[in-house]
C-alpha positions in Angstrom: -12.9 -17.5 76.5 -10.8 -18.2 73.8 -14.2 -19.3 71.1 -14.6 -16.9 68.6 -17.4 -14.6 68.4 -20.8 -15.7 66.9 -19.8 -19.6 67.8 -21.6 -21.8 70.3 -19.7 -24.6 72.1 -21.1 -27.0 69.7 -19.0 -24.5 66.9 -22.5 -23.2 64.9 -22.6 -19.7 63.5 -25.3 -17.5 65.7 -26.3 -14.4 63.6 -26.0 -10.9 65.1 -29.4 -8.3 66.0 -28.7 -6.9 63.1 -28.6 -10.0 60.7 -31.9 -10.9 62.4 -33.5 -7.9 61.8 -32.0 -7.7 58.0 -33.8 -11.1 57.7 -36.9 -10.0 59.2 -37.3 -7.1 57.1 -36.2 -9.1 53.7 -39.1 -11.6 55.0 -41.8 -9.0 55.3 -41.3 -7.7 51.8 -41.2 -10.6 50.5 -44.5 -11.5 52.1 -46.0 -8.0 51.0 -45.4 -8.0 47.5 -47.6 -11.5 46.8 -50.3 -10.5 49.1 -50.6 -7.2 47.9 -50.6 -8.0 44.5 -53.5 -10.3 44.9 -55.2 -8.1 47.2 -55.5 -5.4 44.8 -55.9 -7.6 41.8 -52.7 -6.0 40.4 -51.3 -8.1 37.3 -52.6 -10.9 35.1 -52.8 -14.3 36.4 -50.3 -15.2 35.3 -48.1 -12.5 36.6 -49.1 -12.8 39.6 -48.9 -16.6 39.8 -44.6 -15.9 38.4 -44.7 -13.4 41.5 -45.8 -15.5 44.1 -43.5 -18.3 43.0 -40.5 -16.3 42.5 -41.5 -14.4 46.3 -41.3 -17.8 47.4 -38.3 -19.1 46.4 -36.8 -15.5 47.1 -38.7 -16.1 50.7 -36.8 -19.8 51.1 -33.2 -18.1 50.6 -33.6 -15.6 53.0 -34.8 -18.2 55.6 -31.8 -20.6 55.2 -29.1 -17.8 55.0 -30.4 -14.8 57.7 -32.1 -17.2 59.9 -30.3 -20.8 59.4 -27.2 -19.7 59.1 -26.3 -21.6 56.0 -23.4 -20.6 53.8 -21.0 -22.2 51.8 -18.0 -22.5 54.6 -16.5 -25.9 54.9 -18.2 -26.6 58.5 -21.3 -26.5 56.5 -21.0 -28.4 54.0 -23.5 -31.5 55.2 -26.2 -28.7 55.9 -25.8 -27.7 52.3 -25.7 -31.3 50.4 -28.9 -32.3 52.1 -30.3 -29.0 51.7 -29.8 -29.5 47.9 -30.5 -33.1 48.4 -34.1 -32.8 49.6 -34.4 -29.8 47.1 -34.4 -32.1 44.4 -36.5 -34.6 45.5 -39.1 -32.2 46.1 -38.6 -30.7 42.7 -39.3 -34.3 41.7 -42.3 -34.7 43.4 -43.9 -31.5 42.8 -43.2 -31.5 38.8 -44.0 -35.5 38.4 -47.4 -34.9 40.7 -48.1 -31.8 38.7 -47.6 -33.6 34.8 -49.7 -36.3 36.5 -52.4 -34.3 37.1 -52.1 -32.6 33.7 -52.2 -35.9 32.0 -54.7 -37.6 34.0 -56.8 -34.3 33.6 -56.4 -34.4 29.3 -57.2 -38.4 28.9 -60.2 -38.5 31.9 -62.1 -35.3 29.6 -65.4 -36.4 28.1 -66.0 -36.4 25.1 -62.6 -35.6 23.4 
């Protein structure tokens, strides 16, 4: 009786309807934009490649705040640091695969 609203027993944050539903709605846009775009062939390739990339990571922030609950309050402060944490080290696999690939791809080319 005397827990404060939107906690558990376990003291996590539970979003409200409407929280869930701003999510949702954030989400399907999000999802729209990218598909439409390549759908109807709107943009260069390059637009539409920034689109889809900044859609993503638009796409990922919604996720961890409406539906993960994560914030900056003291209580989650370990969800954070390892969110960040394994943010990095994907970075560092995804940019280090991808100059790989680039190099690997300039020094296999025959003939040049």
């Amino acid at each position: 009786m005397g827990q404060a609203h939107g906690q558990s027993h376990a003291g996590q944050a539970h979003g409200s309807v409407k929280e869930y539903v701003t999510g949702l709605v954030y989400s399907i846009v999000l999802t729209i934009i990218p598909f439409s775009m390549v759908m109807f062939d709107l943009g260069s390739t390059q637009l539409t490649i920034a689109v889809i990339m900044v859609t993503a990571i638009a796409q990922i922030l919604v996720q961890l705040i409406f539906f993960l609950h994560m914030n900056t309050s003291s209580e989650q402060m370990w969800n954070t640091t390892s969110a960040v944490f394994v943010v990095v080290i994907v970075a560092i696999i995804l940019i280090g695969s991808l100059w790989i690939m680039e190099h690997l791809n300039h020094n296999m080319l025959m003939g040049h």
